[in-house]
PAMAR-193755 format. One record per atom (N, C-alpha, C, O, CB): y, z, x; residue in three letters; atom name. Coordinates in Angstrom, 3 decimals. Atoms other than C-alpha are relative to their C-alpha. Glycine has a CB too. Layout:
BEGIN
<r <Y,Z,X>,"ALA","CA">
...
% end
This chain:
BEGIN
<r <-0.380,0.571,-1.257>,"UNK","N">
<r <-23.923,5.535,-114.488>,"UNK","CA">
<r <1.279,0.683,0.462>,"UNK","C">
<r <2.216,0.880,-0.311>,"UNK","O">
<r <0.179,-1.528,-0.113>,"UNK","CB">
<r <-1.398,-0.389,-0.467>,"UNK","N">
<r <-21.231,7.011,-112.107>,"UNK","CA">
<r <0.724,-1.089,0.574>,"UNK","C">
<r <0.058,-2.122,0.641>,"UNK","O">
<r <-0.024,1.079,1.005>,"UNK","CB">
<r <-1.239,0.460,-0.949>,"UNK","N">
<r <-18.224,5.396,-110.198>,"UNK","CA">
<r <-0.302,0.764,1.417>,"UNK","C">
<r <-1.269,1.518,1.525>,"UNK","O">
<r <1.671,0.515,-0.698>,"UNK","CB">
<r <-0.164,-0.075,-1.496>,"UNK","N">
<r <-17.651,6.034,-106.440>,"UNK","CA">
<r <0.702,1.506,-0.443>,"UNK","C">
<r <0.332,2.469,0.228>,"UNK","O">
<r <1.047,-1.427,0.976>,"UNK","CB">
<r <-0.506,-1.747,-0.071>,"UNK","N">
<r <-15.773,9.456,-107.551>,"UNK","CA">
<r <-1.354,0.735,-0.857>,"UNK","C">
<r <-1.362,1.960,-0.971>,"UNK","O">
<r <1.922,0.398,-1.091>,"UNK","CB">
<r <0.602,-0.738,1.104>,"UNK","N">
<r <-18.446,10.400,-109.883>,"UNK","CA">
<r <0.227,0.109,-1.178>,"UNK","C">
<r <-0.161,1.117,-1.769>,"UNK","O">
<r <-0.027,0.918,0.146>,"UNK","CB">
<r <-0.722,-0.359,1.077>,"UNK","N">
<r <-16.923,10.029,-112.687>,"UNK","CA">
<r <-0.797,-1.342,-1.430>,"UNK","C">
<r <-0.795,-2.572,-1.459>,"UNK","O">
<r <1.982,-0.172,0.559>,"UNK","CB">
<r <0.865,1.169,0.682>,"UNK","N">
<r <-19.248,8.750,-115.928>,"UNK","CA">
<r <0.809,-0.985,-0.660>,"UNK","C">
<r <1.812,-0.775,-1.342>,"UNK","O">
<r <-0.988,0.522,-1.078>,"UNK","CB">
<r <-0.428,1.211,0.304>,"UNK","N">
<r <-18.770,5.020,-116.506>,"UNK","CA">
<r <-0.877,-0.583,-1.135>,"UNK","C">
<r <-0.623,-1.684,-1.625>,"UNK","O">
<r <0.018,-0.811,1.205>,"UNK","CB">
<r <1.087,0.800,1.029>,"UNK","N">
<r <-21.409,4.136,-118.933>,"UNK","CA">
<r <-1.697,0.767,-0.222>,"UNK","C">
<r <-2.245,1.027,0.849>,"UNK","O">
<r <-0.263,-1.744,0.813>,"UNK","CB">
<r <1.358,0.081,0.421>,"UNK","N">
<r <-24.816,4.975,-120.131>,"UNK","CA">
<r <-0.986,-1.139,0.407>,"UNK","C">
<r <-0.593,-2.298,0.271>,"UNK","O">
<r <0.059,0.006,-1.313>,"UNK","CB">
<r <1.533,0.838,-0.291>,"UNK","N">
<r <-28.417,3.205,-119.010>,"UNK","CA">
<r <-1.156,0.380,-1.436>,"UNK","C">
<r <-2.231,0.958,-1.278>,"UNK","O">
<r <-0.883,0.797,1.845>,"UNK","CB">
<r <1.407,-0.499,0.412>,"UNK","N">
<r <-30.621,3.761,-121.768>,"UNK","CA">
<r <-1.333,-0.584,0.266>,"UNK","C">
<r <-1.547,-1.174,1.325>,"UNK","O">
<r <-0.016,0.061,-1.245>,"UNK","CB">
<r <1.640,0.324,-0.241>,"UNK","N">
<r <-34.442,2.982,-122.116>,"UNK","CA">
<r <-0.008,-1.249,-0.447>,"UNK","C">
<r <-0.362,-2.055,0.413>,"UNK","O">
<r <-1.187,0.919,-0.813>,"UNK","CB">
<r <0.086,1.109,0.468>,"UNK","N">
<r <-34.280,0.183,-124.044>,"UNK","CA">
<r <1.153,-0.899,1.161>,"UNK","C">
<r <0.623,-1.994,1.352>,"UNK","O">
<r <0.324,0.112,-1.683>,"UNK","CB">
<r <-0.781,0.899,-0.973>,"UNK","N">
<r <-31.584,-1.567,-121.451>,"UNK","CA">
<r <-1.056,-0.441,1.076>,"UNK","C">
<r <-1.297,-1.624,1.314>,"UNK","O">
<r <1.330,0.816,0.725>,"UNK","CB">
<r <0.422,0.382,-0.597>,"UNK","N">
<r <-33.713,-1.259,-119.105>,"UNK","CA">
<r <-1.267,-0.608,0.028>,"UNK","C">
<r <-1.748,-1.019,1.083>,"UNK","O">
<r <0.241,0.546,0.457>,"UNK","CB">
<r <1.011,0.359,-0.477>,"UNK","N">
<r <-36.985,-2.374,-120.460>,"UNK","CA">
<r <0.086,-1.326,-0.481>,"UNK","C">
<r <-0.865,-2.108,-0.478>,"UNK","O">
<r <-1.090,0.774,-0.268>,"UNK","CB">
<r <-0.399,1.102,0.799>,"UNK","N">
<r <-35.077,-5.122,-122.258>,"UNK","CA">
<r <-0.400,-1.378,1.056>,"UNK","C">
<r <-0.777,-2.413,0.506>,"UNK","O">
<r <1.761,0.179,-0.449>,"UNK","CB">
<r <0.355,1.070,-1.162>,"UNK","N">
<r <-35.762,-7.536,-119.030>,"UNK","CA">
<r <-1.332,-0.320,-0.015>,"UNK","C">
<r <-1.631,-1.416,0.459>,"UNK","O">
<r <0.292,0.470,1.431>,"UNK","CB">
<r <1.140,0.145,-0.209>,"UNK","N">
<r <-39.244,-7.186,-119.339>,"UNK","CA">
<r <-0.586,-0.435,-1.752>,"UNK","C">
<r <-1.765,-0.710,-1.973>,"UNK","O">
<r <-0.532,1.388,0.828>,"UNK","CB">
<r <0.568,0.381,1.079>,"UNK","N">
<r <-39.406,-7.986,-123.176>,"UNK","CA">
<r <0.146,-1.298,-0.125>,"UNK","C">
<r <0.883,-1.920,0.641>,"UNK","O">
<r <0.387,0.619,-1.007>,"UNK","CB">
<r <0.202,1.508,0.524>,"UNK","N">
<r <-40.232,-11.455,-124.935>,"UNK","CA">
<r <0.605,0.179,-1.338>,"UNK","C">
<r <0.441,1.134,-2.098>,"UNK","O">
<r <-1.673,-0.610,-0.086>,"UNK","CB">
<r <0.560,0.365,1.647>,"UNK","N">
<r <-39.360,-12.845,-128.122>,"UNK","CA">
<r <-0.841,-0.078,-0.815>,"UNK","C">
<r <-1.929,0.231,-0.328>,"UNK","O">
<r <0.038,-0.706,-0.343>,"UNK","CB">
<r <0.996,-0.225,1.305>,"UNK","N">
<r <-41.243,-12.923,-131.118>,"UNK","CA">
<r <-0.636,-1.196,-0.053>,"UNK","C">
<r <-1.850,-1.339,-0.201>,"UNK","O">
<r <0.694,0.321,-1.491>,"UNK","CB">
<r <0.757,1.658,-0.273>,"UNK","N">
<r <-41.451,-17.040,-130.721>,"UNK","CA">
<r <-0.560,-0.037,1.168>,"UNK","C">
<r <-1.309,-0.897,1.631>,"UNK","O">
<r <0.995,-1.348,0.047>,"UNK","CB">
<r <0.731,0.594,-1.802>,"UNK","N">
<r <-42.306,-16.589,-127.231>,"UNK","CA">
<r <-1.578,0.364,-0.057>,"UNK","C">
<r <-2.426,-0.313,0.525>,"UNK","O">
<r <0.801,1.147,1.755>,"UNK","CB">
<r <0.984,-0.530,0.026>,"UNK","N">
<r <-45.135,-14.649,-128.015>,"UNK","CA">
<r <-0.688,-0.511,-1.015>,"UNK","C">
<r <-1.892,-0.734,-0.886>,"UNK","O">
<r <0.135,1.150,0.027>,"UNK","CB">
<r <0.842,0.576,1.224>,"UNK","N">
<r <-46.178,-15.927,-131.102>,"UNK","CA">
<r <-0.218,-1.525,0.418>,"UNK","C">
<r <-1.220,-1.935,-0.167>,"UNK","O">
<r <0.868,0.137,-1.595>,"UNK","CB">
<r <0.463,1.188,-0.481>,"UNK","N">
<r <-46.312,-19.580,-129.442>,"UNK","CA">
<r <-1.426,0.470,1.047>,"UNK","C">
<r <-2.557,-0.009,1.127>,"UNK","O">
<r <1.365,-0.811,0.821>,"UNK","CB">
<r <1.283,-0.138,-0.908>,"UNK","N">
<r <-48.440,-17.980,-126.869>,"UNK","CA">
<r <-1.401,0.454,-0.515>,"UNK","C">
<r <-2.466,0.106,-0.003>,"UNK","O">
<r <0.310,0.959,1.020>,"UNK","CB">
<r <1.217,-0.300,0.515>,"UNK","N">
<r <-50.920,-16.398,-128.987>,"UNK","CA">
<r <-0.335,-1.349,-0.922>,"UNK","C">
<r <-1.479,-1.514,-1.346>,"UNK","O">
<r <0.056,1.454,-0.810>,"UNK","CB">
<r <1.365,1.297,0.985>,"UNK","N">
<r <-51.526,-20.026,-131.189>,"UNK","CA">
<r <-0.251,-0.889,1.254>,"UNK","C">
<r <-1.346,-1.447,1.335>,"UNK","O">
<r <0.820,-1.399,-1.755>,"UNK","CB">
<r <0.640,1.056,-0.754>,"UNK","N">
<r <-51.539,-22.139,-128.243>,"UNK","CA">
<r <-1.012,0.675,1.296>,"UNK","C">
<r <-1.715,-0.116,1.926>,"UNK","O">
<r <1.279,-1.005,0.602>,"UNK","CB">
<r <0.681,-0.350,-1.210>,"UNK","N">
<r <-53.257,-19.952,-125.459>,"UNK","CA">
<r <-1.443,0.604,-0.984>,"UNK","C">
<r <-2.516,0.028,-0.808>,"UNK","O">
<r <1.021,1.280,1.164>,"UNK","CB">
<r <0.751,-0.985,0.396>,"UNK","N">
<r <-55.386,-17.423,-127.651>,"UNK","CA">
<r <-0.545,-1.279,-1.058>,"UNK","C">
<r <-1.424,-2.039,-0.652>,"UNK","O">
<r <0.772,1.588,-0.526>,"UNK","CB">
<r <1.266,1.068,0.314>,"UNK","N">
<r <-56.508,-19.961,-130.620>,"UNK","CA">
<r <0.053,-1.147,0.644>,"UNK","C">
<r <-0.838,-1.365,1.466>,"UNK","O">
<r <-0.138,-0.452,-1.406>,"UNK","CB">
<r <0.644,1.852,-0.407>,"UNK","N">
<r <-56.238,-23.785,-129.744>,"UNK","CA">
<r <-0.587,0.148,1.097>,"UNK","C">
<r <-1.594,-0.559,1.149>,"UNK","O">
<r <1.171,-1.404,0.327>,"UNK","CB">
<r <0.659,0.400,-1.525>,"UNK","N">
<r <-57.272,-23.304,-126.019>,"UNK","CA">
<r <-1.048,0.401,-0.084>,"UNK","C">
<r <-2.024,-0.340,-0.202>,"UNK","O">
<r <0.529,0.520,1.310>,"UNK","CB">
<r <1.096,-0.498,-0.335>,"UNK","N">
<r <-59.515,-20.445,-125.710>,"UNK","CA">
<r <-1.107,0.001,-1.533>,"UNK","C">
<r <-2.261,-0.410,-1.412>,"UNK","O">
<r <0.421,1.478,0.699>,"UNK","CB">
<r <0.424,-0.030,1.581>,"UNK","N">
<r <-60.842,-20.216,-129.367>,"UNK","CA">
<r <-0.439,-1.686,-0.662>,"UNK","C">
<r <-1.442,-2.082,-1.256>,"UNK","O">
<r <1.562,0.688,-0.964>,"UNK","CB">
<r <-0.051,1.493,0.436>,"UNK","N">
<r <-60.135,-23.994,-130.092>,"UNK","CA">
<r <0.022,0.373,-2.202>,"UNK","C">
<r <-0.774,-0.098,-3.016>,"UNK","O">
<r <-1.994,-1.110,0.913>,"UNK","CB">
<r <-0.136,-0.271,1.499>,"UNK","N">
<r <-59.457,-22.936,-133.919>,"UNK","CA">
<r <1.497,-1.337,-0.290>,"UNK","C">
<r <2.390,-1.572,0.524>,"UNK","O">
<r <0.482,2.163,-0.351>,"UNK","CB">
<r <-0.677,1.009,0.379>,"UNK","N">
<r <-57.462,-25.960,-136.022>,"UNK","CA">
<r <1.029,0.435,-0.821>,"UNK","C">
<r <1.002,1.220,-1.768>,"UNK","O">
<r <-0.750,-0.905,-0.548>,"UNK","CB">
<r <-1.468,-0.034,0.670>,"UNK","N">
<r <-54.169,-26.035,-137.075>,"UNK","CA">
<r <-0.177,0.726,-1.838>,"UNK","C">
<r <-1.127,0.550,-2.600>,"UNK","O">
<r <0.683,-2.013,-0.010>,"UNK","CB">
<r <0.195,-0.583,1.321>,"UNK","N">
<r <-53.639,-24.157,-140.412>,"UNK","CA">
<r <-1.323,0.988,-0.564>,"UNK","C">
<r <-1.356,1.220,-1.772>,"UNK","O">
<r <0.036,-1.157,-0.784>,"UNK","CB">
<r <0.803,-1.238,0.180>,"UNK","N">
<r <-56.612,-21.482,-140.461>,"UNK","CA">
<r <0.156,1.041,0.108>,"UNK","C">
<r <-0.401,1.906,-0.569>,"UNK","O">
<r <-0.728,0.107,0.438>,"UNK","CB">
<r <-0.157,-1.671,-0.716>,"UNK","N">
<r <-55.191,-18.521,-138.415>,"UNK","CA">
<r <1.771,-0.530,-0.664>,"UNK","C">
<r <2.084,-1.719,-0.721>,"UNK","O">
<r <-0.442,0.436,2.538>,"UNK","CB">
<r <-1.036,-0.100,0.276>,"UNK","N">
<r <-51.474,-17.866,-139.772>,"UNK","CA">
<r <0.630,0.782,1.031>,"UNK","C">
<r <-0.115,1.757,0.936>,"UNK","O">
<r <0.062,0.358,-1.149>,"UNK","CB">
<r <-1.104,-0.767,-0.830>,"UNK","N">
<r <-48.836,-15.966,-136.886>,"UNK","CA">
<r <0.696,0.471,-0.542>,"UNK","C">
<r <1.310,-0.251,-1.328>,"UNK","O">
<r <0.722,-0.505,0.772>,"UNK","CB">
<r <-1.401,-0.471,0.495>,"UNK","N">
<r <-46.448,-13.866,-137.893>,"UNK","CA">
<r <0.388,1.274,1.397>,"UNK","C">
<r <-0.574,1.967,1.730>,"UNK","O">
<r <-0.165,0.832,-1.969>,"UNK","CB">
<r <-0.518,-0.474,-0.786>,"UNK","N">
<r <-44.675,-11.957,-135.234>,"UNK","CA">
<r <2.062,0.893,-0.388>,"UNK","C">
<r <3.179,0.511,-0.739>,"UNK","O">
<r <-0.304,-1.276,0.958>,"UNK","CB">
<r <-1.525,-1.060,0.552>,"UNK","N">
<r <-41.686,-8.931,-135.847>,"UNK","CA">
<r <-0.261,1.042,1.107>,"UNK","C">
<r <-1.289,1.719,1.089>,"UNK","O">
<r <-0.013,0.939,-1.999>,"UNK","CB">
<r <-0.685,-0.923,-0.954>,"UNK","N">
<r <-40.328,-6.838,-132.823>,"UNK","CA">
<r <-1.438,0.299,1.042>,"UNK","C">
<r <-1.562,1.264,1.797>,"UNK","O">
<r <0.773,1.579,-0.915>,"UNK","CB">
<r <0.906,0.061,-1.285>,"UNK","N">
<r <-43.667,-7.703,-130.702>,"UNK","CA">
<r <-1.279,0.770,-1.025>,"UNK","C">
<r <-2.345,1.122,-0.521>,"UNK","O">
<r <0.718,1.047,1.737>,"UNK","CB">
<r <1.555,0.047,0.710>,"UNK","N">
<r <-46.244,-6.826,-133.676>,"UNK","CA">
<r <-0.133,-1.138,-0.617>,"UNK","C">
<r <0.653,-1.750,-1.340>,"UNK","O">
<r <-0.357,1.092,-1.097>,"UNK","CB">
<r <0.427,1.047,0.619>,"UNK","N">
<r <-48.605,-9.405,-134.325>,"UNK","CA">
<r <-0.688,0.518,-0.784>,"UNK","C">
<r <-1.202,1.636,-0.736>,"UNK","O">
<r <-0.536,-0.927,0.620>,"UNK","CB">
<r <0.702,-0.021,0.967>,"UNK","N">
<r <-50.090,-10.169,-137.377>,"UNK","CA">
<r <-1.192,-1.384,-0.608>,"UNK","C">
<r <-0.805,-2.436,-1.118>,"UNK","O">
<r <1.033,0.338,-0.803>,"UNK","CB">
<r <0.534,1.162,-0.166>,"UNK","N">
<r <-52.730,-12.473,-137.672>,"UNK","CA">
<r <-0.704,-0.345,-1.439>,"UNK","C">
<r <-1.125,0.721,-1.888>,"UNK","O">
<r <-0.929,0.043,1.242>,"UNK","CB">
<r <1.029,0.326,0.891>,"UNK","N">
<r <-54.722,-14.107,-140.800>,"UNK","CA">
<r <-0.067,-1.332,-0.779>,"UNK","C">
<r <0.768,-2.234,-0.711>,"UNK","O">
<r <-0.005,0.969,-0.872>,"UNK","CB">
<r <0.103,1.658,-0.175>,"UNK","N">
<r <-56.278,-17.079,-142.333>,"UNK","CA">
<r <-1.908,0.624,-0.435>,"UNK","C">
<r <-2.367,1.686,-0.856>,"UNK","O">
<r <0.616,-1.058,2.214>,"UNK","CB">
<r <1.379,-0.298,-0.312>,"UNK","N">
<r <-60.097,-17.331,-142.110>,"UNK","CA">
<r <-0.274,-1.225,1.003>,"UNK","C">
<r <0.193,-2.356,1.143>,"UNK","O">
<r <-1.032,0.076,-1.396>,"UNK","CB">
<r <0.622,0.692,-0.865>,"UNK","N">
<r <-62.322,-18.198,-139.392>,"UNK","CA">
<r <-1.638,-0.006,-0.551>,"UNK","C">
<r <-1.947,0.678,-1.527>,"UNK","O">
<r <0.308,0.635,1.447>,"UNK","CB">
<r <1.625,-0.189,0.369>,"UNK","N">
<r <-66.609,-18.865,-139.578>,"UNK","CA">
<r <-0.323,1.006,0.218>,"UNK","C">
<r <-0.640,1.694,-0.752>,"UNK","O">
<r <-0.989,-0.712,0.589>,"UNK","CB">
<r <1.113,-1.168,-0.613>,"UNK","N">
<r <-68.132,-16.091,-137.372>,"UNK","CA">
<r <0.773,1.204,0.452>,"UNK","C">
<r <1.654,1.004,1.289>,"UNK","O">
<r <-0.928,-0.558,1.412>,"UNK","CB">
<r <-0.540,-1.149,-0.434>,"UNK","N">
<r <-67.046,-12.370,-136.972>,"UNK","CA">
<r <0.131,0.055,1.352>,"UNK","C">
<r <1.172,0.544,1.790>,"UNK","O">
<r <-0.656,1.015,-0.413>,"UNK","CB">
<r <-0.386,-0.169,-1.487>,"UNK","N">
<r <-67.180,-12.456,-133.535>,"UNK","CA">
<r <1.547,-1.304,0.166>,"UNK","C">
<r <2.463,-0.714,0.739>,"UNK","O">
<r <-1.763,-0.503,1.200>,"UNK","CB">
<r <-1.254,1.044,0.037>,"UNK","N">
<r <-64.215,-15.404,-133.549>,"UNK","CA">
<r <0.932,0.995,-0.316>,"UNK","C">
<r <1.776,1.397,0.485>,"UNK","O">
<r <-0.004,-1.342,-1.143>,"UNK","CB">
<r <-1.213,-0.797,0.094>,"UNK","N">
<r <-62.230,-13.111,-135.369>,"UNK","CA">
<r <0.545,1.554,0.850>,"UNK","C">
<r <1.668,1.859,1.251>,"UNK","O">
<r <-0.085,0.243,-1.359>,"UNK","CB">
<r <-0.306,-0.725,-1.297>,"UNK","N">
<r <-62.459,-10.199,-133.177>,"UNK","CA">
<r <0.263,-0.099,0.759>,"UNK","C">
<r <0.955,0.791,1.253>,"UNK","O">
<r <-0.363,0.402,0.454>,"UNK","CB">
<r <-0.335,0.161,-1.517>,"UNK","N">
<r <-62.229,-11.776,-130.056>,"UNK","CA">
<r <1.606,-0.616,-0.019>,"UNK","C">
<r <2.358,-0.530,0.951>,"UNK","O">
<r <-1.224,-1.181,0.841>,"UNK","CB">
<r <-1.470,0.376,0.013>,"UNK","N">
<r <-58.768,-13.445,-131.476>,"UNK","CA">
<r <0.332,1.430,-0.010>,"UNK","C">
<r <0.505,1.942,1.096>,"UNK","O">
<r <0.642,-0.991,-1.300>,"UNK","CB">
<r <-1.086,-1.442,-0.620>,"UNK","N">
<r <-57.244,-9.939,-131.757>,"UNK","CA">
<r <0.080,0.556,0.834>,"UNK","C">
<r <1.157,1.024,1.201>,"UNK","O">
<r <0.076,1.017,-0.383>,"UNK","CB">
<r <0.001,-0.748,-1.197>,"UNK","N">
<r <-58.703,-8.401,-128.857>,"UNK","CA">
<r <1.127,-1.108,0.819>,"UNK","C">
<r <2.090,-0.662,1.443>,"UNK","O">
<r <-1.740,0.236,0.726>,"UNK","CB">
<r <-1.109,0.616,-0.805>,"UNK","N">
<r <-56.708,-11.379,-127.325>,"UNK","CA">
<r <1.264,-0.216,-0.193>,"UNK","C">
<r <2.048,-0.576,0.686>,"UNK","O">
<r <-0.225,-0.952,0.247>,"UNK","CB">
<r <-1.061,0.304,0.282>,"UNK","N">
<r <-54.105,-11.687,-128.987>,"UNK","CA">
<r <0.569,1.430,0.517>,"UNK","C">
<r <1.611,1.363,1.170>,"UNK","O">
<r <0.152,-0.533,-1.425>,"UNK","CB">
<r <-0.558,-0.889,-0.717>,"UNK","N">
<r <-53.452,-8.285,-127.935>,"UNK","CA">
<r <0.290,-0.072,1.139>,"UNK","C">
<r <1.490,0.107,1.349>,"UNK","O">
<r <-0.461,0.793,-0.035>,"UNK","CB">
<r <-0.665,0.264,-1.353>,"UNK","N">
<r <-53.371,-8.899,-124.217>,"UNK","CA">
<r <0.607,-1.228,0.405>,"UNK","C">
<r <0.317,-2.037,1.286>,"UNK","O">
<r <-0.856,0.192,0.931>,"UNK","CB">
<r <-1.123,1.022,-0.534>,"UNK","N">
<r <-50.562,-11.089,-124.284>,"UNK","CA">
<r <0.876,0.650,-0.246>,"UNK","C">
<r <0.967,1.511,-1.122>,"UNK","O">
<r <0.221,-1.365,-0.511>,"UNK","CB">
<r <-1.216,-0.383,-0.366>,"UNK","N">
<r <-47.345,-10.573,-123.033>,"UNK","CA">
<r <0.863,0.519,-0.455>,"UNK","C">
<r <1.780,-0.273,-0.235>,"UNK","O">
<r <0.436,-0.570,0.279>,"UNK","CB">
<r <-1.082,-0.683,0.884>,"UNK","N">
<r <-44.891,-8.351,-125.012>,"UNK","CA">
<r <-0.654,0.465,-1.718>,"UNK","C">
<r <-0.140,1.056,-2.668>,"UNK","O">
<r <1.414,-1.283,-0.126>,"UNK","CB">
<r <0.737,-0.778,1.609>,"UNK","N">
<r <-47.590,-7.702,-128.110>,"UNK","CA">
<r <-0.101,1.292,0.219>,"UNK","C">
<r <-0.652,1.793,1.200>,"UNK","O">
<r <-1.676,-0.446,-0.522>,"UNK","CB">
<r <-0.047,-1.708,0.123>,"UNK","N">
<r <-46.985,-3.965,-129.139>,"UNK","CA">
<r <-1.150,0.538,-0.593>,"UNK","C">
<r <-1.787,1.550,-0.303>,"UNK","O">
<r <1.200,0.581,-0.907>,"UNK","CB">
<r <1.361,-0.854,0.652>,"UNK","N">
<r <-49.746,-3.858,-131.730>,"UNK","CA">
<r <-0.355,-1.362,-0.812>,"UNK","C">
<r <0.410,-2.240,-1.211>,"UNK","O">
<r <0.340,1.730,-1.188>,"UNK","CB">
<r <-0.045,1.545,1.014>,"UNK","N">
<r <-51.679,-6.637,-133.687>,"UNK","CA">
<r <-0.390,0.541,-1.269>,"UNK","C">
<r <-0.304,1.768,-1.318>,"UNK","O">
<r <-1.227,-1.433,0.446>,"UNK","CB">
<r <0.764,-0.151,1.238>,"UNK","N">
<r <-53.242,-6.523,-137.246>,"UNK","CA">
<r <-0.147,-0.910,-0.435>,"UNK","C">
<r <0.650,-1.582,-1.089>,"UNK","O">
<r <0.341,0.666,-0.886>,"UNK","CB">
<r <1.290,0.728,0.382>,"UNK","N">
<r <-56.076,-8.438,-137.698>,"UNK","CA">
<r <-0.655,0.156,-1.405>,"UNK","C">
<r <-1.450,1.049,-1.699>,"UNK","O">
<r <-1.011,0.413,0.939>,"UNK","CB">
<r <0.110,-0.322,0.588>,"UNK","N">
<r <-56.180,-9.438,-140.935>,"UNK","CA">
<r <-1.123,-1.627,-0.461>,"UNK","C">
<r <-1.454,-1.949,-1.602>,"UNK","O">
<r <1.189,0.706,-0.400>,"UNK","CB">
<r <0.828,1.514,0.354>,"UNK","N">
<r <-58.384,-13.110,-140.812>,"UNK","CA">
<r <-1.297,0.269,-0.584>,"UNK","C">
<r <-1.913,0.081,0.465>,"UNK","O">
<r <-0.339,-0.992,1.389>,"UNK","CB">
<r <1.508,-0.047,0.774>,"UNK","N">
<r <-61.888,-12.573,-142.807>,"UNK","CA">
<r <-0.505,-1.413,0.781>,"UNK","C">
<r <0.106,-2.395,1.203>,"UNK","O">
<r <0.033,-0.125,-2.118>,"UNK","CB">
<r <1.057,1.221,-0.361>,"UNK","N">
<r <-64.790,-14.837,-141.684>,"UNK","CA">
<r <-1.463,0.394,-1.002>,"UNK","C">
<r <-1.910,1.356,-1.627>,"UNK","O">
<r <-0.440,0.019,2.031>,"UNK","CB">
<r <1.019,0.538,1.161>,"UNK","N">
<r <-67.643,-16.400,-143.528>,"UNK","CA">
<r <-1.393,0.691,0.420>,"UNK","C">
<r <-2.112,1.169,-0.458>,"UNK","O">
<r <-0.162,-1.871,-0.040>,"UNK","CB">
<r <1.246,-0.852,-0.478>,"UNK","N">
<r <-70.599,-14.819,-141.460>,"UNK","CA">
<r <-0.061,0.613,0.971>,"UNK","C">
<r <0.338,0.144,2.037>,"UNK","O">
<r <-0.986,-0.536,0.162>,"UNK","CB">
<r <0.044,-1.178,-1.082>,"UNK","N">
<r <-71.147,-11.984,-139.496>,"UNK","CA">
<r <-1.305,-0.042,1.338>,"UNK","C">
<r <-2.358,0.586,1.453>,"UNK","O">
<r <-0.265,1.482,-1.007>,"UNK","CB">
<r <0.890,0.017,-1.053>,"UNK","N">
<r <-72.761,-12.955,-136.345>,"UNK","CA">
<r <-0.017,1.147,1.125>,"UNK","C">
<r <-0.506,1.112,2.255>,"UNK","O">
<r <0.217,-1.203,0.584>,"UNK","CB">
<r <0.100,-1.089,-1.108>,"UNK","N">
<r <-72.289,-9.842,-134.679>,"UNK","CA">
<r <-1.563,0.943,-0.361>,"UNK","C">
<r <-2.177,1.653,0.436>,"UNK","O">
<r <1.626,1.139,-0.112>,"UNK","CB">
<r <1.487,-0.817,0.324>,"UNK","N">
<r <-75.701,-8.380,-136.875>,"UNK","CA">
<r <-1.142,-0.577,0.668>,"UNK","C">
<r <-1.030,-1.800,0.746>,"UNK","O">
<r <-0.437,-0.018,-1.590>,"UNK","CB">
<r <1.624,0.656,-0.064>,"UNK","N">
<r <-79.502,-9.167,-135.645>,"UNK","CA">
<r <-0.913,-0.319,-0.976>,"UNK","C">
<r <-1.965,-0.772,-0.523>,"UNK","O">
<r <-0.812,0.758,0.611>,"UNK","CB">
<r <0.764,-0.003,0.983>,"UNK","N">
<r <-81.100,-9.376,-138.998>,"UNK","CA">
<r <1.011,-1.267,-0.494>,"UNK","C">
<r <2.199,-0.947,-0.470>,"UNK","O">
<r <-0.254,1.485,-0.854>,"UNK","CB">
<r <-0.763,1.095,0.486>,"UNK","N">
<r <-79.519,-12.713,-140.291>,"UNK","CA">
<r <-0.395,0.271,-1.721>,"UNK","C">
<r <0.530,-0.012,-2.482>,"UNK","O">
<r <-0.525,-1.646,0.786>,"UNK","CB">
<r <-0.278,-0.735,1.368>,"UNK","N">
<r <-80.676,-11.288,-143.912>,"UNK","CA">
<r <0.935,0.883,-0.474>,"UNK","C">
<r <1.292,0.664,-1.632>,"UNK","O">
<r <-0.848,0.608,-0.264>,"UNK","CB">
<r <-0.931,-0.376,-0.178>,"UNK","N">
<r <-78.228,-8.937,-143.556>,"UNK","CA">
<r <1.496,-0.430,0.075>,"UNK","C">
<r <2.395,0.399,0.221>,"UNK","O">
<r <-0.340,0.332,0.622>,"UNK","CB">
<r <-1.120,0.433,0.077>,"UNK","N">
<r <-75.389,-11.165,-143.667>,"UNK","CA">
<r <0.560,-0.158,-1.011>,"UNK","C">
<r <-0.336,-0.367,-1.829>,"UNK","O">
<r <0.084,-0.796,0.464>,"UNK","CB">
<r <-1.233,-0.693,1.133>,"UNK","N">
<r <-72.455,-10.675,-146.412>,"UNK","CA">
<r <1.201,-0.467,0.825>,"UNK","C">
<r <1.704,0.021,1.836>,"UNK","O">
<r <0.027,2.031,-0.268>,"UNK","CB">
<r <-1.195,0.541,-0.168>,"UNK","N">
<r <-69.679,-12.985,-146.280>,"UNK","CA">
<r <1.184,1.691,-0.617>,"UNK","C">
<r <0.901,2.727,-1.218>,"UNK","O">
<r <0.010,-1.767,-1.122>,"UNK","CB">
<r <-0.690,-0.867,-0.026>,"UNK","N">
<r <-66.623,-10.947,-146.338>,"UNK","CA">
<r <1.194,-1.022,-0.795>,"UNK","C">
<r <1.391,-2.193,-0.470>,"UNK","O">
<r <0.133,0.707,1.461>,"UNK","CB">
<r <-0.608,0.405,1.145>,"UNK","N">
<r <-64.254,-11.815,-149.131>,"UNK","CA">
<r <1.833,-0.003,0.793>,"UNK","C">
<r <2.803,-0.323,0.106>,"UNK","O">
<r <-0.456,1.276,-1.511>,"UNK","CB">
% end
C-alpha cells in the first residue's frame, strides 16, 4: 500500500485479503452436521463424526447404503469455506451395484 506521496506504508497480502471471505472450522463444521447430515441426509446423532482443521473436512462413522455416504461428501464439499474433505465413513451395503448378489459389506 502507498501514502498520498507514494511512499510504502504496508503490505496487502493474499491471505489478508481472502481472510473476509473465510469461515471457521466450527462454522463450517456446524454446517456440514446440521445442513448436510440431520436435514438433508437425516443421519442420527453419533454415526458420522466431524472433524474440521483450516477448512479440511474429515468425515467418518458408518452409514447403511453407499450411496448415503457419497452423497455426504459430495456435500459436504459444497459448503462454505471446505478446502478438501476425506471421506472416511464405510457403509453396510452397496446400493450403488445392480446385482444385489454382488454386495460386500465394506469393513
Amino acid at each position: 500500500m502507498l501514502d498520498d506521496l507514494g511512499r510504502l506504508v504496508g503490505i496487502v497480502s493474499r491471505a489478508d485479503l481472502l481472510r473476509v471471505h473465510l469461515r471457521s472450522d466450527a462454522e463450517i463444521r456446524e454446517d456440514v452436521v446440521q445442513e448436510v447430515l440431520r436435514r438433508v441426509l437425516a443421519v442420527r446423532d453419533g454415526l458420522v463424526t466431524v472433524e474440521v482443521r483450516h477448512g479440511d473436512v474429515t468425515l467418518a462413522g458408518r452409514l447403511d447404503r453407499r450411496s448415503a455416504v457419497d452423497l455426504a461428501g459430495r456435500l459436504a464439499g459444497q459448503v462454505s469455506g471446505v478446502v478438501r474433505v476425506t471421506n472416511a465413513i464405510a457403509y453396510d451395503a452397496d446400493d450403488t451395484i445392480s446385482d444385489p448378489r454382488q454386495v460386500m459389506p465394506v469393513a
